[in-house]
N, C-alpha and C positions, 0 to 999 in steps of 0.2 A: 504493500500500500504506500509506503513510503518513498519508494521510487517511481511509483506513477504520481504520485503527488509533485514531486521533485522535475519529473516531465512535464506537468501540464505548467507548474508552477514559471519553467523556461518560457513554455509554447504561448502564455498570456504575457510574456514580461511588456514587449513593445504596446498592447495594446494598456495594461496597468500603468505604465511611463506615460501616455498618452491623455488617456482621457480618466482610469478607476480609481487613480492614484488621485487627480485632481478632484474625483468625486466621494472620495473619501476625505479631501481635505477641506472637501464643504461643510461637511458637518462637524468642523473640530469649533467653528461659530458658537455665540452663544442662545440667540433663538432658532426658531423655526418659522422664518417668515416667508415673505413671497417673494422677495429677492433671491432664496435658497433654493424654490420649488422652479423658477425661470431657470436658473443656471442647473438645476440640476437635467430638466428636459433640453436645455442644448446639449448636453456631454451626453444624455443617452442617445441622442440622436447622431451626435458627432461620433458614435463607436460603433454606428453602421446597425444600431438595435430597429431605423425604421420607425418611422412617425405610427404610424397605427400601434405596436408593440409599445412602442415609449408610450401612447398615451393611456394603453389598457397599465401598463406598470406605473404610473403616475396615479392614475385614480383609483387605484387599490391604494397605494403607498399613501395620498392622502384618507383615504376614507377608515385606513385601520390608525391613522396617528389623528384623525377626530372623532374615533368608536372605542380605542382604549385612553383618551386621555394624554399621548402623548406631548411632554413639554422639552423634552430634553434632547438637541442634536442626534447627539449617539444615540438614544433609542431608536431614534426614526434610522439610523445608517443601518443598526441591527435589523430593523422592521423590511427596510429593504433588500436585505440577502436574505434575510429569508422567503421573500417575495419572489427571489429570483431563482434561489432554490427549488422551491413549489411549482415555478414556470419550465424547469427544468425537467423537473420529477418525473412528468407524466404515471404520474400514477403509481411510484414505487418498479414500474419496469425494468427501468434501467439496471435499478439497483439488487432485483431479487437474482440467486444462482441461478445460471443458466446450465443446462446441458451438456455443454461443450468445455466448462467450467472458466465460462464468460460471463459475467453479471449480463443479463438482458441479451446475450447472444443465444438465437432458436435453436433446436434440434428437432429430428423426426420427434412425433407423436406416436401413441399405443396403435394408432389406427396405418402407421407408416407403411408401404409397400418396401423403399428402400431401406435399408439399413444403416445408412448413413446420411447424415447434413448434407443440405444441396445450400450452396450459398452465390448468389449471383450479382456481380458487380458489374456497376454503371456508371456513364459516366463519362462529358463530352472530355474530347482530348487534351492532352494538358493539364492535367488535373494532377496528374501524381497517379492515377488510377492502377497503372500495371506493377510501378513499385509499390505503392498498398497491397497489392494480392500477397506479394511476396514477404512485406512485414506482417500480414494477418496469417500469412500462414505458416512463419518460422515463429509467433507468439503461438498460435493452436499448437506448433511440433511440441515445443517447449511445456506445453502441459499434456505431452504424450499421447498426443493424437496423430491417426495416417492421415496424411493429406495428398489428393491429388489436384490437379492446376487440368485446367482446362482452355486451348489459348484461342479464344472464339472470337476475338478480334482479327479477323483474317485478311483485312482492310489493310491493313500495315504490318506490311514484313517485317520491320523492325520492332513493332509489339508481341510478334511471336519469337523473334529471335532476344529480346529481352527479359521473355517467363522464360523460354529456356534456361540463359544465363541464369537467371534467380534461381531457378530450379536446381541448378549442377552446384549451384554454391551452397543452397539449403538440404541436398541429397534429399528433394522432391519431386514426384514423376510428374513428368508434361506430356500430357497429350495433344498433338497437332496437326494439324495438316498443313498444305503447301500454303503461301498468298493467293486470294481469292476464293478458298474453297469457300463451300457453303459452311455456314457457320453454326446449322445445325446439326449438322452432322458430324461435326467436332462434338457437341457437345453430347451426340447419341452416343458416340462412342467412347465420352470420356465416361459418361453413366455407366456404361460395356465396362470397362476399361475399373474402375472404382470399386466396381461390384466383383471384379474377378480380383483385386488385390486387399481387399476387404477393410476399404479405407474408412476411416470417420468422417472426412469432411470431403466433399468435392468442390472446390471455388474456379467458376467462370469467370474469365476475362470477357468484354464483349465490346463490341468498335464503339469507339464513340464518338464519332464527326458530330457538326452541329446539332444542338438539339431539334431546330426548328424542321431539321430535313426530314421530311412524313417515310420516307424509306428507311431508315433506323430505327424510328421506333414501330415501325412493321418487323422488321428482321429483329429486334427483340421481343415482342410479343411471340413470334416463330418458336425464339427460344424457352423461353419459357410454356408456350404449348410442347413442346418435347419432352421438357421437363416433368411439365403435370401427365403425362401419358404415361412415364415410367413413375410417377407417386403424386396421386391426386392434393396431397398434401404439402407439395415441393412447389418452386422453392421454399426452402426455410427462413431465407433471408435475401430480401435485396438489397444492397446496400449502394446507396449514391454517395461517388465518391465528390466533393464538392472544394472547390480551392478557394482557399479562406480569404485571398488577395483579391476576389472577384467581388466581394461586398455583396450588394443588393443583386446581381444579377445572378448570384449562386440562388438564389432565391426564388428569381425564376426558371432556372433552371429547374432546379427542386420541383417544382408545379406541372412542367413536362414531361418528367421522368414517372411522378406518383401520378397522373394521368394515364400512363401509358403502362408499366408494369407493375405500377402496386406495392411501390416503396419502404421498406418495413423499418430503415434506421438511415444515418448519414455517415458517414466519414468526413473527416470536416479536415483536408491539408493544408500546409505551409501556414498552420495557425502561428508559428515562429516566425513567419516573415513579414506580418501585416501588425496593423495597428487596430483595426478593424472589427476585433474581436466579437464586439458584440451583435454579429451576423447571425450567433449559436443561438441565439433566442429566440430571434426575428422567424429564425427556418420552424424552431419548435413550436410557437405561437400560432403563427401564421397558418402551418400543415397540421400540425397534430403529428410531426413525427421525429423522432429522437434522436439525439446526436450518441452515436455508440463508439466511435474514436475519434483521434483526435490526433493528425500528424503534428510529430513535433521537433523534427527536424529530417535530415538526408539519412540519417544513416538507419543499417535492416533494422536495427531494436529503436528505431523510435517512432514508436508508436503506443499510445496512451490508451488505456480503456477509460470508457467517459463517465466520470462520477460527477452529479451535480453538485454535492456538497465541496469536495475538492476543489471543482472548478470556479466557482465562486468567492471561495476561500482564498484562491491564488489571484482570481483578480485583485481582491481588499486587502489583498498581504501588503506590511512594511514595504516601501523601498529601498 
């Protein structure tokens, strides 16, 4: 725990240096008046949280610091992580053991045809999306799971010859065909291919040119009809891989993606390069769907499993 803490705690620094840190030092004041509540809805909007989010967060934040009474700065600071916490939460998901022995990451169910997690990533190019597979799935090795890599991006040569790579450095199997194959059929036979070496997780690669182009998101729907034919219950997980430096339009992206395959968590990269930070709300607000990692730098081990308490915790942290 301590060192995903210490991860995410990096992965927010620039956006805490920015705007969390100054919003923390709003409330070191001595009232609560309405020159604190103006400044405080510039900074949350200034941190990419998104005028609609900011003002659901703002009139909660007021209404429980005129419902309990509050008179004192720092209670209302406390009032507000925990607001953001709760906005975070969805529900206790995130946080209950998962399956795969991931807080909030699925596994087959009692009614599973497959035997194993089907997990399916998305996610337009550029994202970090094909080295995510490879940290999500040297984090699953590392808690003693088989993994097979599926490289269904067939779109770009260089995304299948880069799961390989990952693959031969993590001493996990790819499945793939040439460029241009179909990219169903990659992923029928990685199903073939997972079920014969009696894996735990199988994680799909899958192209991801523009979101707006209606031919990719048909040739993912494809894929995931493959999927549900070999277990009505699969995928397990879609995950959108989404880059944290894109701000508001990760956001739309987000909205094409859960339109089109039914988006079950985020992946939220290059949360260490932006300032930006508070995207991670906007996305959870706005959809109803939860942020489950959380890139926090280049290298294979970074990668954060997404705790709301933590991550909120590391924005309000000292400087």
């Amino acid at each position: 725990m301590f060192d995903r803490f210490k991860k995410l705690d990096f992965g927010v620094r620039r956006t805490r240096q920015a705007w969390f840190g100054k919003i923390s030092n709003l409330f070191s004041r001595a009232n609560i008046d309405e020159e604190l509540w103006e400044e405080l809805e510039e900074l949350l909007i200034g941190a990419d949280m998104g005028v609609s989010t900011t003002d659901t967060v703002m009139q909660a934040l007021r209404d429980r610091v005129r419902r309990e009474g509050l008179r004192q700065p720092e209670q209302a600071r406390t009032a507000l992580e925990e607001l953001l916490v709760e906005m975070l939460r969805r529900d206790g998901a995130v946080s209950r053991p998962g399956p795969l022995g991931i807080p909030g990451l699925a596994g087959p169910g009692p009614r599973a045809s497959l035997p194993f997690s089907v997990i399916l990533m998305v996610g337009v190019n550029g994202t970090g999306k094909t080295t995510t597979i490879a940290k999500l799935a040297k984090l699953l090795k590392q808690k003693s799971k088989r993994i097979v890599l599926a490289a269904g991006d067939t779109f770009r040569a260089a995304a299948i010859d880069q799961l390989k790579v990952w693959g031969e450095r993590t001493q996990i199997d790819v499945v793939a065909h040439q460029p241009g194959a179909d990219a169903a059929a990659v992923v029928y036979d990685a199903l073939q291919a997972a079920t014969g070496r009696k894996a735990d997780v199988l994680i799909v690669d899958t192209a991801g040119r523009l979101h707006t182009k209606f031919n990719l998101m048909e040739e993912l729907k494809k894929i995931r009809r493959v999927v549900e034919r070999a277990d009505s219950t699969a995928p397990h997980e879609v995950l959108l891989v989404i880059d944290a430096t894109t701000g508001q339009n990760g956001l739309l992206q987000a909205q094409h993606f859960a339109e089109a395959v039914g988006v079950t968590g985020v992946v939220l990269t290059k949360l260490d390069g932006t300032a930006k930070g508070g995207i991670v709300f906007a996305i959870v607000d706005q959809l109803g769907i939860p942020i489950k990692f959380v890139g926090t730098g280049e290298g294979i081990d970074d990668l954060a499993e997404f705790d709301p308490d933590e991550f909120v915790r590391a924005l309000f942290a000292a400087t």
